[in-house]
Structures are given as structure tokens and as C-alpha cells.
C-alpha positions as CSV (number, residue, x, y, z in Angstrom):
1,X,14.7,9.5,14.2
2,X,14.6,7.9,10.8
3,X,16.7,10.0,7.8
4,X,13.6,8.7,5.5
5,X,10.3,8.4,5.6
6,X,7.5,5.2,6.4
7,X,5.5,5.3,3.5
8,X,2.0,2.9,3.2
9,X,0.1,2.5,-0.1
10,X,-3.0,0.6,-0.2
11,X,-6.0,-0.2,-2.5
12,X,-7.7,-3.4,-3.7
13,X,-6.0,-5.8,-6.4
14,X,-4.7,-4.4,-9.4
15,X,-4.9,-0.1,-8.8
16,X,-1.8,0.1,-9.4
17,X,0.1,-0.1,-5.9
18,X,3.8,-2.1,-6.2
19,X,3.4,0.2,-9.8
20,X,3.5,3.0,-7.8
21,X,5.8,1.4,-4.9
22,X,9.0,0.4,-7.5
23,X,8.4,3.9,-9.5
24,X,8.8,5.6,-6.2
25,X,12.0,3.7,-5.7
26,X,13.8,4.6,-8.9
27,X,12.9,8.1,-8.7
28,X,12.7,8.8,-4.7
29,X,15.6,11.7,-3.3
30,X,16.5,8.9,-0.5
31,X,16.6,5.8,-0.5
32,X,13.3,3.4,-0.1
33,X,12.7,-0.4,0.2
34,X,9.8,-1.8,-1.3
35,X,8.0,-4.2,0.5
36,X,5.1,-5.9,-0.8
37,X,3.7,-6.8,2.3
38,X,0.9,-9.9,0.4
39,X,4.5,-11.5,-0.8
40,X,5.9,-11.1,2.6
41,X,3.1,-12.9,4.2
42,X,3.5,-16.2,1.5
43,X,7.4,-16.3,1.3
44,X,7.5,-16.2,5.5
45,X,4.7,-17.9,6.3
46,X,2.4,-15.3,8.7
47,X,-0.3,-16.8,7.9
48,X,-2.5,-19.2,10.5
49,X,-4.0,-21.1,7.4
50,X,-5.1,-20.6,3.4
51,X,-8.7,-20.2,2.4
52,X,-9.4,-21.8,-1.0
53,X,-12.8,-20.8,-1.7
54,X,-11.0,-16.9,-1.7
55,X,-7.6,-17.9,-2.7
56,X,-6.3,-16.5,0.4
57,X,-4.2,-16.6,3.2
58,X,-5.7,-15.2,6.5
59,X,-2.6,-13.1,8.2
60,X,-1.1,-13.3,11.4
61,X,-0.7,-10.0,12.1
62,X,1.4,-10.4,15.2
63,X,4.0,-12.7,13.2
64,X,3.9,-10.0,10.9
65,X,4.4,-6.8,13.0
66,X,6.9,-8.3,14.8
67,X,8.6,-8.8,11.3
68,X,8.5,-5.1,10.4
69,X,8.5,-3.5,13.5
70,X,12.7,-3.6,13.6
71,X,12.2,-2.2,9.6
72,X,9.8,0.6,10.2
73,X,11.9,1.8,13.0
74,X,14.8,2.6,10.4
75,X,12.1,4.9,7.8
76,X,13.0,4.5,4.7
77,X,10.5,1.9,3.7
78,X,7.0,1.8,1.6
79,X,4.7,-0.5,2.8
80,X,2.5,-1.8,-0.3
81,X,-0.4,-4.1,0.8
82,X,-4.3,-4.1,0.4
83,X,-5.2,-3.2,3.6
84,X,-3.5,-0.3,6.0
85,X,-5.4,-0.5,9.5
86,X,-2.9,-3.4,10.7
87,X,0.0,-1.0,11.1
88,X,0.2,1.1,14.1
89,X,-0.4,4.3,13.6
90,X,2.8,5.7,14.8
91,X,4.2,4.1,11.5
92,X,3.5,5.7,8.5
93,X,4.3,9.4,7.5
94,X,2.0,8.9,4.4
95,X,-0.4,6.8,3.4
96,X,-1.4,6.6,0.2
97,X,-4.9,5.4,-0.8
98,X,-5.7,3.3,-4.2
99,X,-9.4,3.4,-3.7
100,X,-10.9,4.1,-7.2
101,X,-12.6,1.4,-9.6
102,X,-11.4,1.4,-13.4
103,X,-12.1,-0.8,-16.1
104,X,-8.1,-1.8,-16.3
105,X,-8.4,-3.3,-12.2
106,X,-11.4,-5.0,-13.1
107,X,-9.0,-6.6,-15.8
108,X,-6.0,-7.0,-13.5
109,X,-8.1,-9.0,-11.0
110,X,-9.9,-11.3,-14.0
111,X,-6.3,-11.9,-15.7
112,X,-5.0,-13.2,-12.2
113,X,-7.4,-16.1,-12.2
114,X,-9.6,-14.8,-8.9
115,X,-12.5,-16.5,-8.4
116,X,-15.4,-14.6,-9.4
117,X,-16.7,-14.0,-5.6
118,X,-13.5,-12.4,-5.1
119,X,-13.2,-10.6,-7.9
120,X,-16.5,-9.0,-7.0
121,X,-16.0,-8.5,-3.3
122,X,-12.7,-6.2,-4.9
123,X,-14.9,-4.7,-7.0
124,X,-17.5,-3.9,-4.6
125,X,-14.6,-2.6,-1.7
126,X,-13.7,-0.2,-4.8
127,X,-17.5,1.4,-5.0
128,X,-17.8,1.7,-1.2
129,X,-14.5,2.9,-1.2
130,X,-13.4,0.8,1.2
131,X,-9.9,1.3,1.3
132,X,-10.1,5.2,1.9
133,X,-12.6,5.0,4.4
134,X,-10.3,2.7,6.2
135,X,-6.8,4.4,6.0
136,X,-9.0,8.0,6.9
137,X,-10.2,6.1,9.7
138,X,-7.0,4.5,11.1
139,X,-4.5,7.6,10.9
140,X,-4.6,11.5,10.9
141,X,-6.1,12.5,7.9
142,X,-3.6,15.1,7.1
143,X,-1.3,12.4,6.3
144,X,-3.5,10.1,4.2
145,X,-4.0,10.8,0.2
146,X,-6.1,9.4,-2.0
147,X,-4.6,8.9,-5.9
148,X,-6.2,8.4,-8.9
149,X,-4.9,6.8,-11.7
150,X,-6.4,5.9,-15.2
151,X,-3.5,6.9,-17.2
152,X,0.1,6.5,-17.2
153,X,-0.4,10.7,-17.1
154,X,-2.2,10.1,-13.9
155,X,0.6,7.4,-12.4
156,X,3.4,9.8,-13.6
157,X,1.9,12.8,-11.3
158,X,1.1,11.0,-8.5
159,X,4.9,9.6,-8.3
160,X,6.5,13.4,-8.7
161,X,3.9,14.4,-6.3
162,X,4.7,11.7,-3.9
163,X,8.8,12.4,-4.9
164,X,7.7,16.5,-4.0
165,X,6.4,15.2,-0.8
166,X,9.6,13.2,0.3
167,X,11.8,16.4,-0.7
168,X,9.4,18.2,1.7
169,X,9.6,15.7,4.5
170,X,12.8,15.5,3.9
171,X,13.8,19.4,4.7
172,X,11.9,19.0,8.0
173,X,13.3,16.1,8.9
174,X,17.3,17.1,8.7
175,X,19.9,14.2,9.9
């Protein structure tokens, strides 16, 4: 059994998720390795080909999985990526969901040069809350949260809260 837990945070572009993911590292009561998952899939090439009209690559997920699978297995590990449902469900103990719209990821996305169809496909995914629906779908809902965050009041809660729940999982999960 891992000694620390699988932790997934996901949300559309610029909500605040590696933010969260390095914050958790620096102030997490075990040890955690952030991995940004989008990153992952450029620097290793799983990916079948790159879609320019998007500006993005389209996964493969089995190159992928393979990848983490041996990483999972350990714990210890938060997941960041915009999308959740390609993970078995097995993995995560948490799953943290970056669903909500705000003026600053509407920013984020225009600053990072996203073609406008993209930019309002995120924007769109945000309304619908895509994101939630999907992570509520793909695991037990008692281990899937939804986090808001507008402020750096906001981002500084939801990281001791998130800390508070490792401490928990922590004290049920003795070496």
C-alpha cells in the first residue's frame, strides 16, 4: 500500500491547477511529486499526432498509462492535467476539480496565444462545467471536490484544506 496518497487535479486552462499542484508540494505533510501530465505528453512524445487548427496534441493514452502506471503504484504523486476520466479509477484518492469560469482564466488562456476557437471551447467547458461533471462521473463522488478560486484567499484555503485532507488520509493510512 502506498505511505502517500494519488492525488488528480483538473480543470480547463488557466484555473489555477500546477498553482495548486507546486503549493501542495511545498506545504504537503509527505512527500508529493508533481506531474503535469500536458508536459509529460510533449517532453515523451504520447501523442499519435498535433492538431494545429487547436494547438494540440491528441494523446495516446495507452503510451501514457503505461508511463504512470509504475508511478501511481508508489502514491505519493498529484496528477495535474485538464482532463481526469483517462486514469483508472483505482488511482486517485482525491480528485480535485477546477471547474469554475473567472475573468483571470479567461485572461490566462488569451495571454497564452490560444486560438480564439479554443479559447472559447475552454470557456464554454467552464459554463457547462465540464470538468466536474466529468471527474463526478468517472470516480466515487465522495472523493471528488470541487474548488473555487478567485483570490489568492481562495487558493490559500483550498491548499490547507487539501494539506488537512492529506493529514487525514494520512492517519488512516499508517506505514
Amino acid at each position: 500500500m502506498p505511505s502517500s496518497p494519488v492525488i488528480v487535479i483538473t480543470g480547463t486552462p488557466g484555473t489555477g491547477k500546477s498553482t495548486h499542484a507546486q503549493l501542495l508540494v511545498d506545504e504537503s505533510p509527505v512527500p508529493l511529486q508533481h506531474i503535469n501530465v500536458g508536459d509529460w505528453v510533449k517532453e515523451k512524445g504520447f501523442y499519435t499526432e498535433y492538431d494545429e487548427e487547436w494547438q494540440s496534441y491528441t494523446v495516446d493514452e495507452d503510451k501514457l498509462l503505461d508511463e504512470l502506471e509504475p508511478i501511481v503504484s508508489k502514491g505519493g504523486v498529484i496528477l495535474d492535467w485538464h482532463t481526469c476520466d483517462a486514469y483508472p479509477e483505482r488511482w486517485p484518492d482525491l480528485v480535485v476539480a477546477r471547474p469554475h469560469w473567472t475573468r483571470r482564466s479567461i485572461l490566462i488562456r488569451a495571454g497564452r496565444s490560444y486560438p480564439l476557437k479554443k479559447i472559447q471551447e475552454n470557456n464554454e467547458a467552464e459554463i457547462m462545467q465540464v470538468v466536474l461533471e466529468e471527474a463526478r462521473s468517472s470516480y466515487p463522488q465522495e472523493i471528488v471536490v470541487e474548488l473555487k478560486s478567485e483570490s489568492m484567499e481562495d487558493l490559500q484555503a483550498n491548499v490547507a484544506r487539501i494539506v488537512q485532507w492529506i493529514e487525514n488520509w494520512k492517519a488512516q493510512h499508517p506505514n
